[in-house]
N, C-alpha and C positions, 0 to 999 in steps of 0.2 A: 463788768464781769458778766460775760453769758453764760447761759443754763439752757440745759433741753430739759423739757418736761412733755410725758406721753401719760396719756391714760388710753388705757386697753380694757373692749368690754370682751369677752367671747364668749356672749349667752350661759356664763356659767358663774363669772366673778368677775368684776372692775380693779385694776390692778393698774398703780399708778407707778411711774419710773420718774428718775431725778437725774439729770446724768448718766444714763443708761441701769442704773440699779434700781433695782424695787424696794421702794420704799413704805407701798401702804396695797395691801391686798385685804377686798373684805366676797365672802359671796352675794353675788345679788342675781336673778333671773327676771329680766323683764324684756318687754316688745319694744324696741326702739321704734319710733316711727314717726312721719312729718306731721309738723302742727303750724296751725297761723301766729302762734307766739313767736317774736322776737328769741334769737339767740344770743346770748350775752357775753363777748368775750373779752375779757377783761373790766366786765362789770358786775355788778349784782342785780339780779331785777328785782326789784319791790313788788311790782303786782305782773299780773298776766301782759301788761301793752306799755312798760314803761320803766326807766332805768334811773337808778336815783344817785345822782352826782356826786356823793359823798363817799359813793361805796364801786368809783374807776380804779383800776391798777396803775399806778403810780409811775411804772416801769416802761418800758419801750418792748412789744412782740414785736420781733422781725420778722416771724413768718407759724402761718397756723394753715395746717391739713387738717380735712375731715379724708379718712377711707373707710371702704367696708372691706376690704384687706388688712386680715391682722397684720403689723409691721411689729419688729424689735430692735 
């Protein structure tokens, strides 16, 4: 069974969808910006340079976007 899942920031609040509905909205304002840390998708990272095996998603992503274009 597939799922879309979006999280939306727009400098104002992070706002996450399930299926096209919103299911979790909190405010948050922060600077997004690049760093030399690893990004983790479909994992957890334990420390700043490393991914701890216990804690991969289980599941199959078919396909993951990053934009700096809100989408809906």
């Amino acid at each position: 069974e597939w799922h879309h899942v979006a999280v939306q920031y727009d400098g104002q609040s992070i706002k996450t969808f399930f299926d096209g509905r919103l299911v979790h909205e909190q405010p948050g304002t922060f600077r997004l910006q690049s760093a030399p840390t690893p990004l983790g998708i479909g994992a957890r990272l334990s420390s700043l340079s490393s991914i701890v095996p216990s804690h991969f998603y289980t599941g199959v992503i078919d396909q993951m976007r990053i934009s700096n274009i809100t989408r809906y």
